[in-house]
N, C-alpha and C positions, 0 to 999 in steps of 0.2 A: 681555096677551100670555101663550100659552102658553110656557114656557122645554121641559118635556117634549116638546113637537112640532118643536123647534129640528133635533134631529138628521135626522130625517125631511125635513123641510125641506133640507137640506144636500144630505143623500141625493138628494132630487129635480131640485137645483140641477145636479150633477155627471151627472144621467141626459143633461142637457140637451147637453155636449158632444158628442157624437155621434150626439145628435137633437136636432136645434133645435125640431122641431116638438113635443119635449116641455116647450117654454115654457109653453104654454097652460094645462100641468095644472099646472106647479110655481111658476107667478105664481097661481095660484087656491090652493094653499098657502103663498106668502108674505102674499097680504091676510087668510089667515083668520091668520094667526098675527100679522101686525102690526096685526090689526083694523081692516084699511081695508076703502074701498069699492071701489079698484082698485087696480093694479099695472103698472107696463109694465116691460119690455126696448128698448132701441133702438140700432140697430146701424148707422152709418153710414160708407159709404166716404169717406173722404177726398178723392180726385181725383175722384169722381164725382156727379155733383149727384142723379141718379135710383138711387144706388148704394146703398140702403137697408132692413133689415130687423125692420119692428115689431111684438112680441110682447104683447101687453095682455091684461087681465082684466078685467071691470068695467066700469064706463062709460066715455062716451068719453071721449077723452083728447086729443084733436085739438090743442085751443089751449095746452096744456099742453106738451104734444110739440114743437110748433112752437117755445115759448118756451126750450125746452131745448136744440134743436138750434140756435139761433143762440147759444145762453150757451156751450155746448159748444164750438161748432165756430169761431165767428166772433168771439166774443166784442166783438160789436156795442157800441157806444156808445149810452146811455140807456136800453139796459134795464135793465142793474145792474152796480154795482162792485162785485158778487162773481162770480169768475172760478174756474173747473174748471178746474185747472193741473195737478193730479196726481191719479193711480188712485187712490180710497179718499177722495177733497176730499167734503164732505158740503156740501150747500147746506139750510137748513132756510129753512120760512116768515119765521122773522124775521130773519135774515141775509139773505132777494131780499126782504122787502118793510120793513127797519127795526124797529129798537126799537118805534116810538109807535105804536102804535094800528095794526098791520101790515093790521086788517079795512077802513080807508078808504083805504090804500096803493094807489096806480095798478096794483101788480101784480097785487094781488086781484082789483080790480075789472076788469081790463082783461082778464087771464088766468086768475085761478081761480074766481073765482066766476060766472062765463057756464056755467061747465059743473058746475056744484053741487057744488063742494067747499069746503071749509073748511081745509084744511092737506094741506102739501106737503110732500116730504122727496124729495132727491135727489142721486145720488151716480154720480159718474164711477166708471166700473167697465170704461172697457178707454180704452187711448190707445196705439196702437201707429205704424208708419209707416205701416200700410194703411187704419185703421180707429179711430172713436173711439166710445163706446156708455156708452152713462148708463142707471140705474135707477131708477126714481121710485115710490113709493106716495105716496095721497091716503088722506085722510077727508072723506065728505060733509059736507053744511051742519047737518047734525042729529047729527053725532058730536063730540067733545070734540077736542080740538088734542092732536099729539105732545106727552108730557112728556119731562123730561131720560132719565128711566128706561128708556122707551119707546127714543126715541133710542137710547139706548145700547145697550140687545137687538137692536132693528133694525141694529145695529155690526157684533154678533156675524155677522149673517147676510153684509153686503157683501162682505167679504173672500173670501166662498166666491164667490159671484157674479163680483166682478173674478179670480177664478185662473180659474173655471169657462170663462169667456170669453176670456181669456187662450192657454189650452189649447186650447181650440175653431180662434182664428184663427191658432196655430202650426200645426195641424193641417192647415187648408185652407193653409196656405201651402204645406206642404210636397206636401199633393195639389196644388196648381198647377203646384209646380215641376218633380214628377213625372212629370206631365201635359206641361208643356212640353219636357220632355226626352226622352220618348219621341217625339213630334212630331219633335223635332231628328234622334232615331236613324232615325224610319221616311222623313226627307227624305235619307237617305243613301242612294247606287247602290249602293255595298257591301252585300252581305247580311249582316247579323248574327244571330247566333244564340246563347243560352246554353244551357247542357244540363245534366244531371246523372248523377246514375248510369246506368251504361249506356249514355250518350247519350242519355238520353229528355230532348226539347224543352219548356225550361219558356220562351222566349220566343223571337221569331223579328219581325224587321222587315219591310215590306211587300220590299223588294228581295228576302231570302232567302224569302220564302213563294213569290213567282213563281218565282225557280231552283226550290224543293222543285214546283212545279208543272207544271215543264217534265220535272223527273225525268231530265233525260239524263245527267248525271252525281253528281244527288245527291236522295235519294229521303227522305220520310220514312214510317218501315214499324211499325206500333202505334206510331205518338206517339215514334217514336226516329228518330235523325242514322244514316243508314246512305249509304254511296256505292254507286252504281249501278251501276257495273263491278266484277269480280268481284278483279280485281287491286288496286283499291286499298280495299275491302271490310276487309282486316287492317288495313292501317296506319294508315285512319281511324279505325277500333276503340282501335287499340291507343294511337292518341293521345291520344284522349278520356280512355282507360280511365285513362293516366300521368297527366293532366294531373289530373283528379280525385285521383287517390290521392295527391297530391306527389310525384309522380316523374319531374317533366317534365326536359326537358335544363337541368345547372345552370348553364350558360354563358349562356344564351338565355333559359330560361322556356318556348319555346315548339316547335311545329312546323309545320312548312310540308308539307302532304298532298298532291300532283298527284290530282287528280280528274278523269280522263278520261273523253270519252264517245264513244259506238259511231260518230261519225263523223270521230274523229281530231283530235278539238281538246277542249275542256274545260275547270273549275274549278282553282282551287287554295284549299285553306283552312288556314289560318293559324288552328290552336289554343293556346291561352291557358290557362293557370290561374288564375283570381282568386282562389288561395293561392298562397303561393309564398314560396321563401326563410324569411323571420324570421316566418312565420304570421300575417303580418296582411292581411288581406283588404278590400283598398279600395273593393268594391262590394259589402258583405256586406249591405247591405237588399233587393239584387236576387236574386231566389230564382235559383240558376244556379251551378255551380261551374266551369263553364269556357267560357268565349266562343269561338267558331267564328266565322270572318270569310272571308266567302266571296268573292272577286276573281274576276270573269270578265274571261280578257286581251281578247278580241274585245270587250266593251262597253267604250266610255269617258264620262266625265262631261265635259259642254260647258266648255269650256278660256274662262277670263277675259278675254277677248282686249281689251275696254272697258277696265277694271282695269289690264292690263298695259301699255296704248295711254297711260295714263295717267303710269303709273307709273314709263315711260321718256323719256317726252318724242313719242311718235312722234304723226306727222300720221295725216289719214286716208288718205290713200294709203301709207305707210309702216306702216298698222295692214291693209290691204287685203292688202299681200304678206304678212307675219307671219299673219294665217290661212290663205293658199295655201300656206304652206310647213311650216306647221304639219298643213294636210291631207296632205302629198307632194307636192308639185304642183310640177314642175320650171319651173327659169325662161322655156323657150320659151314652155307650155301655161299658166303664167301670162300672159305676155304677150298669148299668143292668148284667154284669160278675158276679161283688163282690155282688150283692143281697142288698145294700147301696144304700143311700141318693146321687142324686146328690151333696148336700150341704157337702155330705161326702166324699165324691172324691174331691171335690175343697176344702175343706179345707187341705187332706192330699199333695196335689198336692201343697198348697201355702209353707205350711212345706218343701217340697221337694225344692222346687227352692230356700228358705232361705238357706238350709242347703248345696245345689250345687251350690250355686251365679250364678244361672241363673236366668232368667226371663220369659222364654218363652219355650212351650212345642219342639219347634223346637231346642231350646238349649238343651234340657236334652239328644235328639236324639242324637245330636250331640256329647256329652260327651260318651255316651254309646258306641257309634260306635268308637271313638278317645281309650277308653277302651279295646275293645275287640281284642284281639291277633290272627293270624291268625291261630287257632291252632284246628285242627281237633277234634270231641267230640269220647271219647272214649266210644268203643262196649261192 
């Protein structure tokens, strides 16, 4: 083994987080450097049985692979009682196949020599909660066996491999989570938006792109948050413009914008600084210095009524008035809906208010709307 090509090595190891696909070239410089004939990567999900990513060099590696991922993952009875407990555990030839005579050992025979090799080395190099991933090189039947020496260079190398990997599936974790978070924000009715200088749009949810699309009271004009009527054109500006600079209101944080449009109804948005007060910025990975949150009063998001039916004890006739009243629906035009007794609407409707601790139809409205989340109904 080279020790001079060690660094390079390292180097090529660390290319790899952020391209997995550059396994291929930097296992083809770990066997020339540990003078094997192959090399693998193997990346396996946890909860997943098909959930799996394998990097190799050299020959196959199939029955090898397979022997690793149950020592790894299952740690099976009668393969061997040596066990990958922790990152950096090394399994050598004569530790899976014994002391004596390791060339007539069942695990040779069974596992490494079917596929022409002669000596094994492998080492747990990620064990996290998503994911667990082992590193193996061999040497063929016509190369000499790992010595202690060997071993130990080969040392040097693992540790770069298990952080390499480490790093890699911190990475995708947090692109998952990013990824499910934004999902979470574009299932909301609310339109959201963040901005920055000037109001220029560095992210916008599916809710806020259809208002920006509709333009009746809120446009977007070069990639910027402008309002569409000419009156509230300033104070949208001027919102933005405080909320960026730290100069929002110090009581609040925030402002409230009416955003009208040419037919006498309209937005309202509610601007945010994501600085504020003591300088710390709670969403500082999201490129955006001030969040717009755009409420349209005409739209509403479908009110929990299942949930709430639930949640009080109510029957299904008792959950049948509570969405009539929740629409407006007074108690005759209820009665004439359900094909019932006025007498039978007010008696269900007095049930309901015992069982809500309200008293008034105006109350129960009130609770329903306090209930419902702003969260878009699915198509």
């Amino acid at each position: 083994m080279r020790l001079e090509t060690l660094t390079d090595v390292i180097g090529s190891v660390y290319d790899c987080v952020l391209q997995p696909q550059e396994w291929s070239r930097s296992l083809a410089q770990i066997s020339s450097f540990g003078e094997s004939a192959a090399s693998s990567v193997v990346v396996r999900d946890r909860k997943s049985t098909s959930g799996m990513s394998v990097f190799e060099h050299g020959a196959d590696q199939s029955f090898l692979r397979l022997y690793f991922e149950k020592l790894a993952a299952s740690r099976a009875t009668g393969i061997s009682q040596v066990a990958l407990d922790q990152v950096g555990d090394v399994a050598t030839m004569t530790m899976l196949a014994g002391e004596r005579e390791p060339l007539n050992s069942d695990f040779y025979i069974k596992w490494v020599k079917p596929l022409g090799f002669r000596d094994v080395l492998g080492v747990l190099v990620l064990k996290s909660g998503r994911r667990i991933a082992w590193f193996s090189v061999v040497r063929s039947d016509i190369q000499s066996r790992f010595d202690d020496k060997e071993i130990g260079q080969l040392g040097l190398l693992s540790p770069h491999i298990c952080r390499a990997l480490l790093i890699s599936d911190a990475l995708e974790l947090q692109t998952v989570a990013a990824a499910r978070l934004e999902e979470t924000v574009d299932s909301l009715s609310t339109g959201i938006l963040l901005t920055e200088d000037r109001g220029r749009i560095s992210y916008m949810n599916s809710s806020a792109e259809a208002l920006l699309k509709k333009g009746a009271a809120l446009k977007s004009r070069d990639g910027r948050l402008v309002a569409a009527h000419s009156n509230a054109r300033e104070a949208l500006s001027q919102a933005l413009e405080q909320s960026v600079s730290g100069r929002a209101p110090a009581s609040t944080g925030q402002y409230a914008v009416p955003l009208p449009d040419e037919e006498g109804a309209g937005l309202i948005a509610n601007v945010l600084p994501l600085q504020w007060r003591d300088s710390r910025n709670p969403l500082g990975p999201i490129p955006g210095a001030a969040a717009v949150i755009i409420q349209d009063p005409a739209a509403s998001a479908k009110p929990p009524l299942d949930a709430l039916a639930e949640l009080y004890g109510l029957t299904a006739a008792e959950q049948k008035i509570l969405e009539l009243v929740a629409e407006g629906v007074a108690p005759q035009e209820a009665a004439d809906k359900l094909s019932v007794s006025l007498a039978t609407v007010k008696t269900h409707l007095q049930h309901v208010f015992a069982k809500t601790n309200t008293g008034r139809q105006a109350d129960l409205v009130r609770l329903v709307a306090q209930a419902t989340a702003p969260i878009k109904p699915r198509r």
